[in-house]
C-alpha positions in Angstrom: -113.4 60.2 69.5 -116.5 61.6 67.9 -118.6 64.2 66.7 -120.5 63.3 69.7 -117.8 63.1 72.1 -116.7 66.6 71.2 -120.2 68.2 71.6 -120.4 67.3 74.6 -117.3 68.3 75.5 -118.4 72.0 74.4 -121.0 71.9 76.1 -120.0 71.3 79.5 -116.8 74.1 78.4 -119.9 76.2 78.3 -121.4 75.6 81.8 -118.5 76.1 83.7 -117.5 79.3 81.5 -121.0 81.3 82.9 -120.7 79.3 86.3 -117.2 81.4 87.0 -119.1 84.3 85.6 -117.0 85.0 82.4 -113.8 85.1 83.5 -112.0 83.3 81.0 -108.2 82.1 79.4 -107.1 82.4 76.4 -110.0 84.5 75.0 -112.9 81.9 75.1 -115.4 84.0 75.7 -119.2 81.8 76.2 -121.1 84.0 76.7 -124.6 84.1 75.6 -125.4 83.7 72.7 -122.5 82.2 71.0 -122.1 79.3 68.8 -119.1 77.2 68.5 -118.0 75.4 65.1 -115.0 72.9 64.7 -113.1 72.1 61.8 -111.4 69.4 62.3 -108.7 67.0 60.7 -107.3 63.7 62.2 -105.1 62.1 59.7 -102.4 61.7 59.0 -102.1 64.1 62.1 -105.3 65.2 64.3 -105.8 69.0 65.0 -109.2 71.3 65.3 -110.0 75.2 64.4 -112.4 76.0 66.9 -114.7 79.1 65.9 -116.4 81.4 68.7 -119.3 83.4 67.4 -121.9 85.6 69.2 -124.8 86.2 66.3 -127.8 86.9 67.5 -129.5 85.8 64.8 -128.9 82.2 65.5 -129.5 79.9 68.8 -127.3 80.2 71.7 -125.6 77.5 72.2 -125.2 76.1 68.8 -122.3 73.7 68.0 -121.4 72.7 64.6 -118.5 69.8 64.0 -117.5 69.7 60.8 -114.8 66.8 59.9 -113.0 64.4 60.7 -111.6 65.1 57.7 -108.6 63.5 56.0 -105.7 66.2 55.4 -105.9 65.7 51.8 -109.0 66.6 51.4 -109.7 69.4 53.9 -109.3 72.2 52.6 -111.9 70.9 50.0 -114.0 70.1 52.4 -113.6 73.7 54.2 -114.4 75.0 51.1 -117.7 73.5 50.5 -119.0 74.2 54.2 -118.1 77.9 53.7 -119.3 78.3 50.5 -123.1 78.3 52.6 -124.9 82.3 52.3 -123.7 82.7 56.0 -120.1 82.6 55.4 -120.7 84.9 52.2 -121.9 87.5 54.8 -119.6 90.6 54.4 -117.3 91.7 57.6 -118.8 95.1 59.2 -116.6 97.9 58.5 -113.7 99.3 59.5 -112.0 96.9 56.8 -109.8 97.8 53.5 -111.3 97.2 50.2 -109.7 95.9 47.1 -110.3 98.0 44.6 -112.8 96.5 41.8 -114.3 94.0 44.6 -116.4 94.2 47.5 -116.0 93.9 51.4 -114.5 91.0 52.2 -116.5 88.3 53.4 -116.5 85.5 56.3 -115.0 83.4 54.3 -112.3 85.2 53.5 -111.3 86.0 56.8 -111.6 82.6 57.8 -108.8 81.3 54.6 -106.2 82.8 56.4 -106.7 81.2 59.9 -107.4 77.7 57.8 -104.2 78.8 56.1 -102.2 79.4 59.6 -103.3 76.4 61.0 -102.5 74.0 57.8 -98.6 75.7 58.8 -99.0 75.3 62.4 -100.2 71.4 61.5 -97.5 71.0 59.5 -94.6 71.8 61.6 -95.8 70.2 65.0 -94.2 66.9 62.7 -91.3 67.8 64.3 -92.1 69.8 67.5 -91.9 68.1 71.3 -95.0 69.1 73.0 -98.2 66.9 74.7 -100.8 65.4 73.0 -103.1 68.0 72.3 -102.0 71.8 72.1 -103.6 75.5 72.2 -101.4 76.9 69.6 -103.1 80.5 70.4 -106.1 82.2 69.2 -106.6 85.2 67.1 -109.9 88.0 66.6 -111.7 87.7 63.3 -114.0 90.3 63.7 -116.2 91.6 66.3 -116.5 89.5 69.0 -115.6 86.2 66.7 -112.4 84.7 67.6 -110.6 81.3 66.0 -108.1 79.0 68.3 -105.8 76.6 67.0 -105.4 73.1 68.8 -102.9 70.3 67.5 -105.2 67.2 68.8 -108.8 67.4 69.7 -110.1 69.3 71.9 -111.8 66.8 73.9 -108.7 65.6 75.0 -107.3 69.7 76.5 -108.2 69.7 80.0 -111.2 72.4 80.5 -109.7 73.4 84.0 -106.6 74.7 81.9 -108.9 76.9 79.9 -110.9 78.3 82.4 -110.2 80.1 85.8 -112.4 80.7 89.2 -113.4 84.2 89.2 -111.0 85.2 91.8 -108.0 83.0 89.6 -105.6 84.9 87.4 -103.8 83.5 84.4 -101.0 81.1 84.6 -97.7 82.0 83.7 -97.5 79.6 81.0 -100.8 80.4 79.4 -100.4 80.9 75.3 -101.9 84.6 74.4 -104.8 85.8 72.2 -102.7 87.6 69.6 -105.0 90.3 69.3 -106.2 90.6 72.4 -105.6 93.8 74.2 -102.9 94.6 76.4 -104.2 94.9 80.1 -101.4 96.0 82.1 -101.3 99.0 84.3 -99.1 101.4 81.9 -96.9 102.5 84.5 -94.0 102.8 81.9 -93.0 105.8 80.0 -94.9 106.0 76.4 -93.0 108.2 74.0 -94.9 108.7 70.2 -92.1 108.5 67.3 -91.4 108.6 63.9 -88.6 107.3 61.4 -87.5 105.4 58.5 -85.7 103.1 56.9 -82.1 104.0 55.7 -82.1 103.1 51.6 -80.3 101.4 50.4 -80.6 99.2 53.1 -77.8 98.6 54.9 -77.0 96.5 58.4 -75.5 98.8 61.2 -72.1 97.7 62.2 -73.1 94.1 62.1 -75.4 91.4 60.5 -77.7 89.5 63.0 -77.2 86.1 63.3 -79.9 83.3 62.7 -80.0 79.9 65.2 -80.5 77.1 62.8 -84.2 76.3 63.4 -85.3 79.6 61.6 -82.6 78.9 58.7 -84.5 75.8 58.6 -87.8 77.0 58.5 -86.6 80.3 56.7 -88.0 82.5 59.6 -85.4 85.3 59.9 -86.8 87.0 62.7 -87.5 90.6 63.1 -84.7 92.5 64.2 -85.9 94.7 66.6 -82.4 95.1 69.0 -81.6 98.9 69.6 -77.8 99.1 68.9 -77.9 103.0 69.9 -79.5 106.4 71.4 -77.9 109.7 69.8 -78.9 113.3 70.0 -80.2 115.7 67.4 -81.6 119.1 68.4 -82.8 118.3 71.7 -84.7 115.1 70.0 -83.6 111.2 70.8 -82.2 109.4 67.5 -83.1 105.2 68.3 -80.2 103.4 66.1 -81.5 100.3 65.3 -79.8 96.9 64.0 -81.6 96.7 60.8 -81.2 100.5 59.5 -83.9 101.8 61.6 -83.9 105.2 62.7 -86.7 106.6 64.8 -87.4 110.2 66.0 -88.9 110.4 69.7 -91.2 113.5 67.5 -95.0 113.3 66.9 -94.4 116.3 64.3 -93.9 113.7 60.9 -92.3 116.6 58.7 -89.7 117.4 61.7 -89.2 113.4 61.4 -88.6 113.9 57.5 -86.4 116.7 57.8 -83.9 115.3 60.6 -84.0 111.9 58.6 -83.2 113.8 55.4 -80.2 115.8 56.6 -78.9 113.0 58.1 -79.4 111.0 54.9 -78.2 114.6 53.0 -75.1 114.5 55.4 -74.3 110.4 54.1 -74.1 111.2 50.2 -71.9 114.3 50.7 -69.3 111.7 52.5 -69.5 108.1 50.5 -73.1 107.0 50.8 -74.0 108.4 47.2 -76.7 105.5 46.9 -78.8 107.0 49.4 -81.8 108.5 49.1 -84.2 111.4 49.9 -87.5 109.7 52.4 -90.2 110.6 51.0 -93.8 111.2 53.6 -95.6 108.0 53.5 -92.4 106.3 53.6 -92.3 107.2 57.6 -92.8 104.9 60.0 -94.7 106.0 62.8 -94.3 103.9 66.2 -95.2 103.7 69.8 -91.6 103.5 72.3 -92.2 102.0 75.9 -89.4 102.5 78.2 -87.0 103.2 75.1 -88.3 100.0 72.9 -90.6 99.7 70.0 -93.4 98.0 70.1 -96.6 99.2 68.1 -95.9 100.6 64.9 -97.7 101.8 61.6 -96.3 102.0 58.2 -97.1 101.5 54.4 -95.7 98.4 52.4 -96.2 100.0 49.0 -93.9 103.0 48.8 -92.3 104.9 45.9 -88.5 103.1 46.8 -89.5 99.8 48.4 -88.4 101.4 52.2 -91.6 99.3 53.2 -90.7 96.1 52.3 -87.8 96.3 54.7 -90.8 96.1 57.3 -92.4 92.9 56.8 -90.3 89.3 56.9 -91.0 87.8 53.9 -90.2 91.3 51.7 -87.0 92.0 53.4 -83.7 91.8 51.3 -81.3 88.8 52.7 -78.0 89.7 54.6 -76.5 89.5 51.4 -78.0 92.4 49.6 -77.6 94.5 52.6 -74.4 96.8 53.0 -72.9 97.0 56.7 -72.9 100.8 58.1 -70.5 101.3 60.9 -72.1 102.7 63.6 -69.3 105.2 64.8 -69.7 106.6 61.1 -73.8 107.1 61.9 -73.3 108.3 65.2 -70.5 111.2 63.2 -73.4 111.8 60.7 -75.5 112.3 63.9 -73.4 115.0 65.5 -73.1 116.9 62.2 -76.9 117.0 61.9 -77.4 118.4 65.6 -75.0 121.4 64.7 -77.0 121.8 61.0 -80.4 121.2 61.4 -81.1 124.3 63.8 -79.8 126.6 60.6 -82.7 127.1 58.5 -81.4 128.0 55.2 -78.6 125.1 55.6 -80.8 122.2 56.3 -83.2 123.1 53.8 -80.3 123.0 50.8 -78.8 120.1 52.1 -82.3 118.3 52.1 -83.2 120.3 48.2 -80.1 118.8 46.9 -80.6 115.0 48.6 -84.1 115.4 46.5 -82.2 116.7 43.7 -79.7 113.4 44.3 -82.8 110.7 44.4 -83.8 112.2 40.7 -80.5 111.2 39.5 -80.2 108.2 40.8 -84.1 107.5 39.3 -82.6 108.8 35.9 -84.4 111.9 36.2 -82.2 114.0 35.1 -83.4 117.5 34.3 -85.4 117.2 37.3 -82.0 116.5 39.0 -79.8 119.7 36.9 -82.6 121.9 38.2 -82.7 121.6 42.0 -79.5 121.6 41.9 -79.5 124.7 40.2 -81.7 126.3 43.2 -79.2 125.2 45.3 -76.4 127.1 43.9 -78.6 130.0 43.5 -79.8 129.5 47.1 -75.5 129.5 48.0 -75.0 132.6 46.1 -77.7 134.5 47.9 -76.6 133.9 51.3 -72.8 134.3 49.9 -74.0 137.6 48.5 -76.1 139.0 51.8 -73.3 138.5 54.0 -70.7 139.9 51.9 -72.4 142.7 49.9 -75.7 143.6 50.9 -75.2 144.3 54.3 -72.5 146.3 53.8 -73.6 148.1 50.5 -77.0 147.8 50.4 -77.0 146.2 46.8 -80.5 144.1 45.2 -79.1 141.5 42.6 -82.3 140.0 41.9 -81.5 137.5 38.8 -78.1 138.9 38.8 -76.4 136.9 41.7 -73.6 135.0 39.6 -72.0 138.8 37.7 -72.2 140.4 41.5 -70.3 137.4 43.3 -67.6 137.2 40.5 -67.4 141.2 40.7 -67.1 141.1 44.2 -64.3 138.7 43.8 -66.3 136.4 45.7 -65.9 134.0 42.9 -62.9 133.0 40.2 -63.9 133.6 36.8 -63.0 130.1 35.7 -65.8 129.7 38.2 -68.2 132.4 36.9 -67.5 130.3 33.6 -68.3 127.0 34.7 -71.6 128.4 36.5 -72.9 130.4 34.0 -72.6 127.5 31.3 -74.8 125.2 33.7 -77.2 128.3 34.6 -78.0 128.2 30.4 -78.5 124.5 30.6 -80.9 125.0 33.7 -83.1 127.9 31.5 -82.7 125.8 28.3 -84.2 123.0 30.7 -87.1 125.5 31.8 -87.9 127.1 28.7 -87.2 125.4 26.0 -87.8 122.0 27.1 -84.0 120.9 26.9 -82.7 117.7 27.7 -79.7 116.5 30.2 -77.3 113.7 29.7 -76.2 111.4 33.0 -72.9 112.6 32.6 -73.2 116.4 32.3 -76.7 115.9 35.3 -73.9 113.8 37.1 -70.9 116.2 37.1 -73.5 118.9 38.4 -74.2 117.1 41.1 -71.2 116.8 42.3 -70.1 120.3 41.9 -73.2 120.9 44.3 -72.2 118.5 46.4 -69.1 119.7 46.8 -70.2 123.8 47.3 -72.8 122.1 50.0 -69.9 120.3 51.5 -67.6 123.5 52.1 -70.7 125.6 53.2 -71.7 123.0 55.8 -68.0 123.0 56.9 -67.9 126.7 57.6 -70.0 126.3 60.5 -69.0 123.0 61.6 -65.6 124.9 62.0 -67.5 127.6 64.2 -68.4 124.8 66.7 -65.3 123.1 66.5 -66.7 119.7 64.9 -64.8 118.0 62.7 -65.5 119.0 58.6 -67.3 116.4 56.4 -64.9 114.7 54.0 -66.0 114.9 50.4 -65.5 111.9 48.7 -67.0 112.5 45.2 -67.9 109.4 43.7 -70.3 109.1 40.2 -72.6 106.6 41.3 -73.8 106.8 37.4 -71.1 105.2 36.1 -69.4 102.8 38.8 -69.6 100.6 36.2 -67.4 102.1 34.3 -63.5 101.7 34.1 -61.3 103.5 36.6 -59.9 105.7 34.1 -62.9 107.2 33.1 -64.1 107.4 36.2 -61.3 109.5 37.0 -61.7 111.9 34.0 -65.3 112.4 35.9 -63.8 113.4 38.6 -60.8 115.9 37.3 -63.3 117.3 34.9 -65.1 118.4 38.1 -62.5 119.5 40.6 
């Protein structure tokens, strides 16, 4: 086979693509003007990237073969064609800059496709298929496209590109990656938003692997739906690999219902969970109930996007499993909560005040947490005292609640020693310990627990267990771990 051969070959690809009027497979779109270039290898094994361009600026028709090349030397010899002022053209934009460089360039599109196909070369060693294979095709930019074949072209059968104008594509025929969907959308579309439980956990089971991606270490993403619950008239999708997505366009309703939920885990056992912060949500597309296009940031303040992508994702290992009955609990308590204004907003304030400590940020933690209380004693006081009496307390909440016996005065004592922390904190730039910022935060979780509880009662829900556990010093030996605890409760 030869430079010639393949040409030729184009060529008459060409013909019968505007002879059928355009109507194409597999994205190999002719028409005028485009220009075709090969790369091509063919030893040890043989395989082509075939490049569809439509510049005006050069002659319709135009095909460039570049190769045969030896695979040793071809990505060398990729290098030197590209390194021509054409390839250094920039892409048009929409496309993200680097900071400190310019657009990127032809080229630089066209090192990841060379990149993809070296891969695709490389494991057809031990693959089962014909001679010469259309391992798919994928948009560059514009109207450029680049297809993958293992063998030569020359040798692909042009009738199994290429369709009559009244022919549809075949069953078997391998996709454009990029290429549009074109089905009638006769399926229900619901906009949604979620995140990641962190740490990251695996919900009542790890997914297995089949041995071909253990081989090939491609742990596939885990996409299966384990689980539908209901929060506040919104859908909560359970998914395998922590997961959770609100049927909700509204991204700070998405927040908030994630972060009581999350708010709801540390008051029970999940004291390594954390607050999700804005850009860490995950915004997706659901079609009949299942996820398919989604949007989401890999850098993010705890590393929640890295559990998106395959090759950033912890191992099973790393992961802890999460029982699903115990999410699904989490779940009901939230639909009771989250409707109550002033209780979902001090559940989520003291999750934020719970990610500062486990960030070591200490006096960042003491104070939230100090809000908290002082948001517990105000609603305490207006049931109990001002709408019966009347009475403002402005700064003074603590001395009214223990004079209204609303409090114990070992209580009153243990408060007001934290409330001079918190304004030694404030103004005169005081520091905080992990133990004493610890112990706080589990007094607070513990008030939030029993508040929460008083109107789970009310609907006849089962109260949340508190099972204080210092995450700041698991490390430490039981026994002191235990003081911890009896110095708290």
């Amino acid at each position: 086979m030869s430079a010639e051969d393949i040409t030729n070959h184009l060529h008459e690809m060409i013909d019968i693509a505007r002879e059928n009027e355009g109507h194409l497979h597999h994205g190999f779109d002719l028409s005028e003007p485009c220009q075709i270039e090969v790369f091509w290898v063919d030893r040890p094994l043989e395989g082509q990237v075939i490049l569809i361009t439509h510049d005006r600026d050069r002659a319709d028709r135009e095909i460039l073969v570049h190769g045969p090349f030896e695979g040793s030397s071809f990505v060398t010899e990729v290098e030197e064609v590209v390194d021509s002022e054409r390839w250094q053209q920039p892409i048009p934009p929409p496309r993200d800059t680097i900071p400190g460089r310019g657009p990127p360039t032809r080229a630089d599109i066209l090192s990841s496709t060379i990149a993809r196909f070296v891969e695709k070369l490389q494991q057809s060693i031990f693959a089962d298929h014909p001679a010469t294979l259309l391992m798919g095709g994928r948009r560059l930019w514009d109207d450029t496209f680049s297809h993958i074949f293992v063998g030569n072209i020359a040798d692909y059968s042009i009738e199994d590109l290429f369709g009559g104008p009244n022919e549809s594509d075949s069953s078997d025929s391998q996709p454009v990656e990029q290429e549009e969907n074109t089905k009638q959308e006769t399926n229900e579309v619901i906009s949604a938003g979620g995140g990641y439980i962190y740490d990251p956990v695996w919900v009542e089971k790890a997914p297995t692997h089949s041995f071909s991606d253990l081989v090939w270490n491609n742990k596939p993403m885990t996409y299966d739906k384990i689980s539908v619950a209901e929060i506040h008239d919104f859908d909560l999708h359970i998914y395998r690999d922590g997961l959770l997505l609100v049927d909700s366009e509204d991204g700070e309703e998405v927040q908030d219902i994630l972060n009581t939920l999350f708010a709801t885990g540390i008051l029970h056992q999940y004291r390594l969970w954390r607050a999700i912060q804005r850009r860490e949500i995950y915004s997706s597309t659901l079609v009949d109930g299942e996820r398919t296009h989604s949007h989401y940031e890999m850098s993010t303040p705890t590393g929640r996007g890295e559990l998106v992508h395959p090759s950033d994702r912890p191992s099973d290992t790393d992961r802890s499993l999460l029982p699903l009955a115990l999410l699904e609990r989490y779940s009901e308590i939230v639909d009771v909560v989250y409707p109550i204004h002033n209780v979902r907003n001090r559940m989520i304030l003291h999750l934020q005040a719970h990610s500062h400590l486990l960030d070591d940020e200490f006096e960042a933690s003491f104070v939230l947490n100090w809000t908290v209380v002082e948001q517990l004693l105000d609603d305490l006081l207006t049931e109990n005292i001002q709408q019966k009496h009347n009475v403002e307390w402005e700064d003074k909440g603590l001395e009214f609640a223990e004079i209204a016996g609303l409090i114990t005065e070992s209580e009153y004592d243990l408060l007001d020693d934290h409330r001079d922390t918190r304004n030694g904190i404030i103004h005169d730039m005081d520091s905080v310990g992990v133990l004493e910022a610890e112990k706080f935060d589990l007094l607070v979780s513990k008030l939030v627990t029993q508040n929460i509880n008083h109107y789970l009662e009310r609907q006849n829900v089962d109260p949340i267990e508190f099972r204080p556990t210092p995450v700041k010093f698991s490390n430490r030996k039981p026994e002191t771990r235990r003081e911890i605890l009896e110095a708290l409760i």
